[in-house]
N, C-alpha and C positions, 0 to 999 in steps of 0.2 A: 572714337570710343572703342571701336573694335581693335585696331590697333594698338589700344591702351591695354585691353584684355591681352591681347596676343603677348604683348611685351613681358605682362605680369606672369603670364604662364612661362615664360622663356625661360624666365628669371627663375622660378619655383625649379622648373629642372635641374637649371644651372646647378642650383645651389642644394639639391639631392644630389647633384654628381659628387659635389664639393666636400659634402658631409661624409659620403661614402667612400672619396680618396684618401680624408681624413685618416680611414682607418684601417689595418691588415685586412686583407681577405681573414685568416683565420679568425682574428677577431670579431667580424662582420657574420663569419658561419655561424661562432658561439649565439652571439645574440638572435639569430633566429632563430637555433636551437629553444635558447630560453622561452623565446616569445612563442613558441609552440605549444610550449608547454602549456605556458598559460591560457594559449586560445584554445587549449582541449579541456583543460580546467572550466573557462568561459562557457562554453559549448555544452558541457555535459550538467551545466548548472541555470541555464538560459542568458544568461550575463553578456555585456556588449567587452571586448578582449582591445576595440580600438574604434573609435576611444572610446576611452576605461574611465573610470574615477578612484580616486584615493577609496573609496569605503570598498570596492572591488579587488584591490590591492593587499587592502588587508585581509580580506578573506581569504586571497589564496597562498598571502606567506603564514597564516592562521593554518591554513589542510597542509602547506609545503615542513611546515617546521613539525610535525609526525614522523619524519622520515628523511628529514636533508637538515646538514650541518647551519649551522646560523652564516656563515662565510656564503655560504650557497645562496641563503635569504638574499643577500644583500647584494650578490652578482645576478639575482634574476632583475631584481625593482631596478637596477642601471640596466640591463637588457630591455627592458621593459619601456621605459623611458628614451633612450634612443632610438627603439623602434617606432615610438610617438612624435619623435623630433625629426626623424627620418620622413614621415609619412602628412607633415606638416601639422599635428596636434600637439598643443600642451596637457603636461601632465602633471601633477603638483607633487613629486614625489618626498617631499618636506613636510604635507602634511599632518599633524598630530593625531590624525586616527592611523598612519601607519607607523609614524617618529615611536607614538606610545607603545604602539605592538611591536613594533620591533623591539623594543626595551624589555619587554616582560617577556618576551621570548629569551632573549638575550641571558635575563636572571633563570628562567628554569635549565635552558640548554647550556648555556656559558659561551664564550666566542672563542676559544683557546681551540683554532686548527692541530687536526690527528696527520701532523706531516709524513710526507715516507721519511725513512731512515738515509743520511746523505751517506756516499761511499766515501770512508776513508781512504787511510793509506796502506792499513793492512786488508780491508775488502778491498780497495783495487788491487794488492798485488795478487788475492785467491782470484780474483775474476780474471786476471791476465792471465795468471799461470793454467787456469783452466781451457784458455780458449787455444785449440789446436789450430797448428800455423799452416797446415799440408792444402787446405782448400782455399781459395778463391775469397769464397764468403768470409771464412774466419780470418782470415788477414784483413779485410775489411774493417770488420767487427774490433779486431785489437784497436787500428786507428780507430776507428769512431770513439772508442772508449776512453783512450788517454786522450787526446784530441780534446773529446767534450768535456773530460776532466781538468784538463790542465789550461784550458782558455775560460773554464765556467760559462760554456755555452748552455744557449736556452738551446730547446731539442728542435725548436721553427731556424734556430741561426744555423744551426749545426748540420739539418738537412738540406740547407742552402747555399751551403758553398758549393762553389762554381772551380774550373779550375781559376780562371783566369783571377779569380779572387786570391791567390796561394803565390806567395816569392819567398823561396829559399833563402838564407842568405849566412855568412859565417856563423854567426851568433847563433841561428834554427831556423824560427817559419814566421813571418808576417801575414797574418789572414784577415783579407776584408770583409768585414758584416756591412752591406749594403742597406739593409734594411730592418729594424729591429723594435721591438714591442715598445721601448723607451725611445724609439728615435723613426718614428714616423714619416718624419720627412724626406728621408734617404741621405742624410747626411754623411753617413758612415763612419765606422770606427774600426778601428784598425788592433787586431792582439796578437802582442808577440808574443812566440812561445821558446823559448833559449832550449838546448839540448841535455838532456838530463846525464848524471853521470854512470848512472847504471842504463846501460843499453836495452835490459831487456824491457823496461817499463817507461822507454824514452818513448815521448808522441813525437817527436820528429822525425826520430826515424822510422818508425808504425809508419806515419803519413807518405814517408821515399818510398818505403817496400811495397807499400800499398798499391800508388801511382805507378809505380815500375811494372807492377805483376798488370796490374790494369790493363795500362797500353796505351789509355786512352787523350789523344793529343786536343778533344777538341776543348775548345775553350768556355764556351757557355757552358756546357753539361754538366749537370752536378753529380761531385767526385763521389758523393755515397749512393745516388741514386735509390733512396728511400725515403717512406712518408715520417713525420713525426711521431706517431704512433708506433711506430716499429721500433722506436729506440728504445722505450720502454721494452716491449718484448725482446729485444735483446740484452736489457741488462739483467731481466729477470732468469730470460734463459740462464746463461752463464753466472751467475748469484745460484741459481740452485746447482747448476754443478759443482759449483764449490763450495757445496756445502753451508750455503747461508739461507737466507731467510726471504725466499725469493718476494714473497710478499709484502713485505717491509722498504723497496725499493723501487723506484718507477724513472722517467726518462728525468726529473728536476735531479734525482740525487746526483749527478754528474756535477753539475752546479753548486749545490748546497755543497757537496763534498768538498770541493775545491776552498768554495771560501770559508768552510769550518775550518780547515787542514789547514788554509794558508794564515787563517787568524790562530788558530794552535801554536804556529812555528813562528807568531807576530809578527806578523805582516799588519804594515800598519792600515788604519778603514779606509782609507781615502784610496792607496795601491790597489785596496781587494774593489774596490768601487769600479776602478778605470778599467780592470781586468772583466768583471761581470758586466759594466754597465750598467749599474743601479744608480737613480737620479738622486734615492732620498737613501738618508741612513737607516731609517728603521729597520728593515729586514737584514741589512750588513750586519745592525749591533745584535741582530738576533742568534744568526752563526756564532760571532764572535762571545756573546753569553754562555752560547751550546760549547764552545771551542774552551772555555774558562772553568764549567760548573766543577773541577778535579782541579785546573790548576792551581786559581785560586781559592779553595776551601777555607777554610776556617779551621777544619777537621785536623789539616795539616798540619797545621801547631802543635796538636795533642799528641804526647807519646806515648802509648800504652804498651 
């Protein structure tokens, strides 16, 4: 019998490890972020945070939806819920006293995300043209910025490359994403980036000048050596020197940018797909609406 317990318990580990390779580190940080939340919520109101119940659920996206977007709602109650799955509890996040509240929240606040503004093709050239080439850091900065523009990296891929992930070759740059929000497994996917014909706004050769000034031969080290967070602060930096809208933009517009711009110039979804890495089409066709609301108007027709 004791060794029946012992076993059960093995397993129970096992299968916490299992859950947790499941998933990114960063994603893993996110949800205890969330569940924080909630256990200070819990806490401050005598409430059990785990396990929880649906009627406790609703309360707190009831006090969260005062003050946080309805998107937000709906990424704590999965934070929420993994951390219950994690920890061996169920949680019934289905049921109708949260499905409801969620609904009626939904109709006061509306679900329609306040995205940042994605970088064009004229906001990347003021951002390039802004960023001085004399330092170290700033030639860094230039790659990272075409780079993450023109592969539509996420700002977790983009701070993860490694050298040894990187081969030149006639065409431009081949770069390995090892590991990626959509691809868990480590499977990896590969984006090529061809050499652009205006030099100054080329990420291929951003990314030569860069490596060259660098020095740096080793091969696991990653070539930007900086957090995710930082990439935002630097596109914000240089958006305000050139004069835009520093606020309007964060580490995603590199991405959004890319496959706006590349659905502007019609590129067809499935190319902008293989390029970003997006499994489903919804947020593709979402760009490509953004990339359309001027081209195809209606208004066009009219000649006044």
């Amino acid at each position: 019998m004791n060794e029946l317990i012992t076993d059960v318990k093995s397993l129970e580990i096992e299968t916490l490890k299992n859950l947790k390779n499941s998933k990114a580190e960063n994603t893993l940080r996110a949800y205890q972020s969330d569940f924080r939340d909630f256990s200070i919520f819990c806490s401050k109101n005598g409430l059990s945070s785990l396990p929880s119940q649906p009627k406790i659920i609703a309360l707190y996206i009831t006090n969260l939806s005062k003050s946080s977007k309805y998107s937000t709602l709906k990424r704590r109650i999965a934070s929420i819920s993994v951390i219950h799955k994690l920890k061996g509890h169920y949680l019934d996040t289905k049921h109708p006293i949260i499905m409801e509240n969620l609904h009626g929240i939904k109709r006061t606040l509306g679900s329609r995300q306040k995205t940042k503004k994605p970088i064009l093709i004229n906001d990347l050239k003021l951002i390039i043209k802004a960023i001085d080439k004399e330092r170290k850091e700033k030639i860094r900065d230039k790659a990272l910025i075409l780079i993450g523009f023109a592969g539509g990296f996420r700002r977790s891929e983009l701070v993860n490359i490694c050298n040894e992930d990187i081969e030149f070759v006639n065409e431009g740059i081949k770069i390995l994403i090892k590991r990626s929000k959509t691809d868990q497994s480590g499977e990896g996917i590969i984006k090529a980036i061809p050499y652009f014909e205006n030099h100054e706004f080329c990420p291929v050769l951003a990314m030569k000048d860069y490596i060259k000034f660098k020095n740096d031969n080793s091969t696991e080290r990653k070539i930007f050596d900086i957090s995710d967070k930082s990439v935002a602060l630097i596109i914000k930096r240089y958006a305000q020197i050139a004069g835009l809208d520093a606020s309007r933009y964060a580490g995603h517009s590199l991405r959004s940018g890319f496959a706006t711009t590349a659905a502007e110039f019609g590129a067809e979804e499935r190319n902008i797909m293989a390029m970003t890495g997006h499994k489903t089409t919804q947020m593709v066709r979402r760009y490509i609406q953004e990339a359309n609301l001027f081209k195809n108007n209606a208004l066009n027709k009219i000649k006044i």
